[in-house]
C-alpha positions as a LaTeX table, in Angstrom:
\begin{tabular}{lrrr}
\hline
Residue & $x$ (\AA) & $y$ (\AA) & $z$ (\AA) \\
\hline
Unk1 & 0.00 & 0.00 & 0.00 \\
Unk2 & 1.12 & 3.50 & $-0.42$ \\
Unk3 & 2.09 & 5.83 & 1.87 \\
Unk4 & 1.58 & 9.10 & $-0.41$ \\
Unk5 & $-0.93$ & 11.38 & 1.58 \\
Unk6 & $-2.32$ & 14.92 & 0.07 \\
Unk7 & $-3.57$ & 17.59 & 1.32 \\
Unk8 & $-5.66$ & 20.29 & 0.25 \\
Unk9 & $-5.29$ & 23.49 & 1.46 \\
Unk10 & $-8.32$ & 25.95 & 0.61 \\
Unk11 & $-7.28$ & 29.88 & 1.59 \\
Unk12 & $-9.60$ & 32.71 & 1.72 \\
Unk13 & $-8.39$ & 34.21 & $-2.25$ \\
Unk14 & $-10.20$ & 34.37 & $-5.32$ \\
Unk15 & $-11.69$ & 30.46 & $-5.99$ \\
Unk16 & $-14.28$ & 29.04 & $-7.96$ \\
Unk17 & $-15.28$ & 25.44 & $-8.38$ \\
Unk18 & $-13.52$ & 25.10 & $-11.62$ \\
Unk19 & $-10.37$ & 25.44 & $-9.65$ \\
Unk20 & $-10.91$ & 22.23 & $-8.03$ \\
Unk21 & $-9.54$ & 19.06 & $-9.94$ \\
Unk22 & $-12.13$ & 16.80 & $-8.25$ \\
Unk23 & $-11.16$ & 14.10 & $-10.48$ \\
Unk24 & $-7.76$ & 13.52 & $-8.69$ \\
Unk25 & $-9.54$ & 13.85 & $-5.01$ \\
Unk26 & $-8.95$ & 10.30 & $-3.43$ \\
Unk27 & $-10.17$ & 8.55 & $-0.12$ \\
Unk28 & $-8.00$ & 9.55 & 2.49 \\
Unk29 & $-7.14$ & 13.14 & 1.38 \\
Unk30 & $-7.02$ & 15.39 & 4.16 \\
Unk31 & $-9.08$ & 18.77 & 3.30 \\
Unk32 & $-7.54$ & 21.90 & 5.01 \\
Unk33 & $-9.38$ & 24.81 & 5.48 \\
Unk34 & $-7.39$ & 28.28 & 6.21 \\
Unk35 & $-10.04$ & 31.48 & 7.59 \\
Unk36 & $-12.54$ & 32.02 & 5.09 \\
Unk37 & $-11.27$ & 29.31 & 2.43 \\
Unk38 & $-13.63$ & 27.47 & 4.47 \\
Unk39 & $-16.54$ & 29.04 & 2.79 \\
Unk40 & $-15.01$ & 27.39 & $-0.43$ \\
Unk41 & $-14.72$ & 24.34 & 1.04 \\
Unk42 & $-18.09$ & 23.78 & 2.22 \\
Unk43 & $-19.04$ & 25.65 & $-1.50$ \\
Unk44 & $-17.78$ & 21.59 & $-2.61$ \\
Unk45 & $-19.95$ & 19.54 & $-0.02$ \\
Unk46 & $-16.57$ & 18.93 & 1.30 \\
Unk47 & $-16.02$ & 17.88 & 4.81 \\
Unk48 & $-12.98$ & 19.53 & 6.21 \\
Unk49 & $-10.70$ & 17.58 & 8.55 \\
Unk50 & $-8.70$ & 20.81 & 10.06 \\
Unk51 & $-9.69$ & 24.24 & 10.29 \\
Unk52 & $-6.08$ & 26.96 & 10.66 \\
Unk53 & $-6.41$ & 31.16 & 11.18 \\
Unk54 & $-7.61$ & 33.63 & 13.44 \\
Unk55 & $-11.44$ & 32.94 & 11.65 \\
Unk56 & $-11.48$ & 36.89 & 11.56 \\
Unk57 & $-13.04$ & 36.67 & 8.46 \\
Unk58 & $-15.85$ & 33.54 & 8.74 \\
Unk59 & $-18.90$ & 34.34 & 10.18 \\
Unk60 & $-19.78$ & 32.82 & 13.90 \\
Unk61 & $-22.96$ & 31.20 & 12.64 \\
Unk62 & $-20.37$ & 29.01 & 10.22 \\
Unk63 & $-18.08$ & 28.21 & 12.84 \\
Unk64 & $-21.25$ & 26.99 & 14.97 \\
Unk65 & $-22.37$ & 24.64 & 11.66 \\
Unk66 & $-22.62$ & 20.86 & 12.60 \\
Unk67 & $-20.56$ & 19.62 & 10.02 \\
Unk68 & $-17.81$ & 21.48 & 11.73 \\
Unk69 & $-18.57$ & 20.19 & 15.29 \\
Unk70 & $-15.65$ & 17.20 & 15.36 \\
Unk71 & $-13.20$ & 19.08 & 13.04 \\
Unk72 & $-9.96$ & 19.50 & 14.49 \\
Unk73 & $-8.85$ & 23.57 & 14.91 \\
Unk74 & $-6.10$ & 25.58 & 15.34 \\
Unk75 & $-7.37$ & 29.08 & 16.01 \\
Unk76 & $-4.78$ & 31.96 & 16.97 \\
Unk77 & $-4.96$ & 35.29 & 17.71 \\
Unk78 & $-5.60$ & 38.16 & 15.17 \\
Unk79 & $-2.05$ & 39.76 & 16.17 \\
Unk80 & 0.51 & 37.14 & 15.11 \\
Unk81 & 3.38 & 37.01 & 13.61 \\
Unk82 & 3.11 & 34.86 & 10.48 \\
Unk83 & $-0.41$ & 34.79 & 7.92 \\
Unk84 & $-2.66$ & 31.81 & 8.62 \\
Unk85 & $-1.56$ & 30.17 & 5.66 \\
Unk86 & 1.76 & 29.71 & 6.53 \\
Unk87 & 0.60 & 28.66 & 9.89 \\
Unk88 & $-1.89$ & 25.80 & 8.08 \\
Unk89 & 1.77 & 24.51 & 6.15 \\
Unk90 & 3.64 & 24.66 & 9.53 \\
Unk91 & 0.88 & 22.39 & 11.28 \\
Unk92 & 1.33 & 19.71 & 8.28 \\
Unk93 & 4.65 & 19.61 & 8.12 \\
Unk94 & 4.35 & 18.11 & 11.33 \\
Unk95 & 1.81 & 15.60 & 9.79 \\
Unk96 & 2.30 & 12.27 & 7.19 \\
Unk97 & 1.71 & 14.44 & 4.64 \\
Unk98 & 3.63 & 13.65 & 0.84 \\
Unk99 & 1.76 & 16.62 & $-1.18$ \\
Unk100 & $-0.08$ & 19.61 & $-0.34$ \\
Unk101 & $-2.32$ & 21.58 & $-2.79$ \\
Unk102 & $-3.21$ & 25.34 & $-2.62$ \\
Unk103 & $-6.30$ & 26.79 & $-3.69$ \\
Unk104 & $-7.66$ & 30.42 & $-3.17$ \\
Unk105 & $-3.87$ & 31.80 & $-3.07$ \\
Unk106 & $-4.36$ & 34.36 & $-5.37$ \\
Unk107 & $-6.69$ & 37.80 & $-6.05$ \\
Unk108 & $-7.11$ & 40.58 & $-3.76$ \\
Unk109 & $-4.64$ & 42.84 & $-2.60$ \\
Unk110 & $-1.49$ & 42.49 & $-4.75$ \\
Unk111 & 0.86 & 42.05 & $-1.18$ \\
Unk112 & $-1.05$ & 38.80 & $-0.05$ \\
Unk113 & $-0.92$ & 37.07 & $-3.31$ \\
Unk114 & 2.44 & 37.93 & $-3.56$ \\
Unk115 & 3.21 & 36.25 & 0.08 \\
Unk116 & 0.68 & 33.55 & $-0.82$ \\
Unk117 & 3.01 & 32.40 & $-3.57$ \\
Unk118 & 5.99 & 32.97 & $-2.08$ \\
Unk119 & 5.89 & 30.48 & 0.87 \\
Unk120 & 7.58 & 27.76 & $-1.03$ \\
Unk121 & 10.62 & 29.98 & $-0.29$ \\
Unk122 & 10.61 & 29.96 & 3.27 \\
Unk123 & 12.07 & 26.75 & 4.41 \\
Unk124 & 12.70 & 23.33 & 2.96 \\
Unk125 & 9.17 & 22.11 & 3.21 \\
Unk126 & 8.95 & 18.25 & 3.83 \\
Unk127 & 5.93 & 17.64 & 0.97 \\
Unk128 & 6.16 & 18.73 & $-2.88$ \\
Unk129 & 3.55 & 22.19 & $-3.66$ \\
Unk130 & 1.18 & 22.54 & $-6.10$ \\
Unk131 & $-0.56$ & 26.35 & $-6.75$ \\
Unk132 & $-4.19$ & 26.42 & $-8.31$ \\
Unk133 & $-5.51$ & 29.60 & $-9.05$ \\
Unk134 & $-8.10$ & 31.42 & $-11.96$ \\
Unk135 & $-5.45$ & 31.06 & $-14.45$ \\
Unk136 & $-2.68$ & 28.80 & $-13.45$ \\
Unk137 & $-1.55$ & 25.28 & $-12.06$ \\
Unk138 & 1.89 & 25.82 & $-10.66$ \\
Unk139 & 4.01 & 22.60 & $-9.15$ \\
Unk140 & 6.95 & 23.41 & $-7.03$ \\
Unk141 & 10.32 & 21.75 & $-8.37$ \\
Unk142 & 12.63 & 22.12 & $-5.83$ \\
Unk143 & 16.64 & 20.67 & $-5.36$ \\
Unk144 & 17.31 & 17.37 & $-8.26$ \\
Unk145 & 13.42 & 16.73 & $-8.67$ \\
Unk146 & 10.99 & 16.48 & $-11.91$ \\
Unk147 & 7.26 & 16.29 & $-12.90$ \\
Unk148 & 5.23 & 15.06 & $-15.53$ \\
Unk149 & 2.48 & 18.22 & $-15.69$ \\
Unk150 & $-1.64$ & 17.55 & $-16.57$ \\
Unk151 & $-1.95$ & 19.73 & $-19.58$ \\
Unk152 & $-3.01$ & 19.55 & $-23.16$ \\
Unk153 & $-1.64$ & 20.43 & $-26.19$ \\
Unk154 & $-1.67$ & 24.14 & $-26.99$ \\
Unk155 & $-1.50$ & 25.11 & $-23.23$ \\
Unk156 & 1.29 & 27.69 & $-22.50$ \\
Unk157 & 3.75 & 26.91 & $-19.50$ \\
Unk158 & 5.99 & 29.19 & $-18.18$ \\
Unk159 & 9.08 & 28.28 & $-16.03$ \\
Unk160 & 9.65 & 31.03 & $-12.94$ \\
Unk161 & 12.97 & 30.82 & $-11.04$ \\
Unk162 & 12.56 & 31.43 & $-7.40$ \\
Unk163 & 15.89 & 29.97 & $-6.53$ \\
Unk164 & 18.54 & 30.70 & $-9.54$ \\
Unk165 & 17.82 & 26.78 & $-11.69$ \\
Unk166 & 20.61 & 24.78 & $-12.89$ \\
Unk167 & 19.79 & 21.77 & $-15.28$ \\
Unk168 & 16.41 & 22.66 & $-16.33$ \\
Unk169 & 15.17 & 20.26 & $-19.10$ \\
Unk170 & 11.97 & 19.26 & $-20.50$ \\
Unk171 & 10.62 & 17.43 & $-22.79$ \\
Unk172 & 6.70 & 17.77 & $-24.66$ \\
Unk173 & 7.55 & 21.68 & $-25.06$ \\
Unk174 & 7.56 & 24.00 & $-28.26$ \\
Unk175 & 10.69 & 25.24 & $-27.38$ \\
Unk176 & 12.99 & 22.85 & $-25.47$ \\
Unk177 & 15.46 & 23.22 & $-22.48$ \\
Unk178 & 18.13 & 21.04 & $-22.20$ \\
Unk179 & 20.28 & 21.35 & $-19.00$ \\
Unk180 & 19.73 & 25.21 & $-18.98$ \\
Unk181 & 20.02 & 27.99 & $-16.05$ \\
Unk182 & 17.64 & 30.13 & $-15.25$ \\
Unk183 & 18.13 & 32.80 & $-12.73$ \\
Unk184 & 15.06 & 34.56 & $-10.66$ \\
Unk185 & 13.54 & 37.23 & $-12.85$ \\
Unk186 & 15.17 & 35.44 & $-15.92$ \\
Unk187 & 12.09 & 35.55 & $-18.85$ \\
Unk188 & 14.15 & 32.49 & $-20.36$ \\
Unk189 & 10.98 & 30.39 & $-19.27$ \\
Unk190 & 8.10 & 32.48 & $-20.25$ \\
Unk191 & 5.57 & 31.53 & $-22.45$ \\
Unk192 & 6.58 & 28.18 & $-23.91$ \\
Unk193 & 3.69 & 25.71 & $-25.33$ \\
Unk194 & 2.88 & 22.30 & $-24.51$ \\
Unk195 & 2.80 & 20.39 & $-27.53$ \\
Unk196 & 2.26 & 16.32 & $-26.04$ \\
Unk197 & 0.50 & 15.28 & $-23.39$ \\
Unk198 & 3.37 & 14.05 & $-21.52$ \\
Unk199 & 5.51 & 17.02 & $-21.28$ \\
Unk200 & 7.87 & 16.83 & $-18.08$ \\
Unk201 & 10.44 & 19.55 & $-16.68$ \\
Unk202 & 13.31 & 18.71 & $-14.54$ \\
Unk203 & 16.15 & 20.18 & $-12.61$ \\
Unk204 & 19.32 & 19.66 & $-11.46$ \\
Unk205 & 19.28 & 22.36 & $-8.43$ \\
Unk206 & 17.22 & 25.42 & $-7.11$ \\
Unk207 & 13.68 & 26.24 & $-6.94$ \\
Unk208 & 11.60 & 26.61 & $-9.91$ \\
Unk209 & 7.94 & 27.25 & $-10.44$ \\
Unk210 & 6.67 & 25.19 & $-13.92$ \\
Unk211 & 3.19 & 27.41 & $-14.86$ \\
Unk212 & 0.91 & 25.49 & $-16.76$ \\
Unk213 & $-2.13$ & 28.13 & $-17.96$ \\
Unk214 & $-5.71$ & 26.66 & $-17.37$ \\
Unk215 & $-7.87$ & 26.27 & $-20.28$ \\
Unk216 & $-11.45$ & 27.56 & $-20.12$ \\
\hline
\end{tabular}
């Protein structure tokens, strides 16, 4: 049996069902809910398993709800030092967790989305990242690692150094990398198209986000 385990983490940003690959959701998933993402949750008929924030921003009546009575919670104060979201990846890094997805990360004001995205900087985190938003799936490549993405032919994917990249190569693209470097606010990586529906990227080192646009 396996041991993989993922979690999906729904934060209070911009979301819409459509977001939601429902088709990948297995038995055993743990659902995350971070402040108001839990309004998007329940927007599934999903049954969260842990609740993270200061709940400044959900309504008492929908903390009171009785599908929320034996849900585990971790509810800090409004004046803290770190955003609820990063507090919801501290609390499962501590748990048997092998992937975590984010959903809602994005919209807003400019300065959250930007922090949003830019928690797969702040430590080593012990799971791989994926990033769902309006107009993007994002997976987080970080150290000697690879991924086959879920895309189509014709989708664009852009490559986004957050680390400086050495030995980026992939395969399935309109314009191929082959053991390339790609330093943070390089546009080497922008705007390439998918052209099979296996196309991988890989790296040697670094931290690299691979961008795969979402179809409507």
């Amino acid at each position: 049996m396996s041991d993989f385990k993922r979690a999906w983490v729904f934060a209070g940003g911009e979301f819409s069902s459509q977001h939601f690959p429902a088709d990948v959701l297995l038995d055993g998933d743990l659902v995350v809910c971070v402040d108001a993402g839990l309004k998007h949750c329940l927007s599934l008929d999903l049954q969260p398993d842990l609740l993270v924030g200061d709940m400044d921003s959900v309504s008492p009546e929908l903390l009171h709800d009785k599908r929320l009575a034996d849900v585990e919670r971790h509810v800090y104060p409004s004046k803290k030092a770190s955003s609820d979201l990063q507090l919801a990846l501290e609390v499962l890094s501590t748990r048997a967790v092998s992937e975590v997805v984010l959903l809602g990360v994005s919209g807003g004001r400019t300065d959250h989305m930007l922090f949003n995205w830019h928690l797969v900087l702040l430590r080593l985190w012990p799971f791989k990242i994926q990033l769902i938003d309006e107009t993007m799936h994002a997976y987080v490549l970080e150290g000697e690692q690879g991924v086959e993405v879920r895309s189509r032919p014709g989708q664009t994917l852009s490559l986004l150094a957050m680390r400086s990249c050495e030995g980026v190569t992939t395969s399935g693209l309109q314009y191929p990398l082959r053991k390339a470097t790609i330093h943070p606010g390089d546009t080497l990586g922008l705007s390439n198209v998918v052209e099979t529906c296996d196309a991988s990227v890989e790296i040697s080192s670094g931290l690299l986000l691979v961008m795969v646009q979402r179809l409507n």
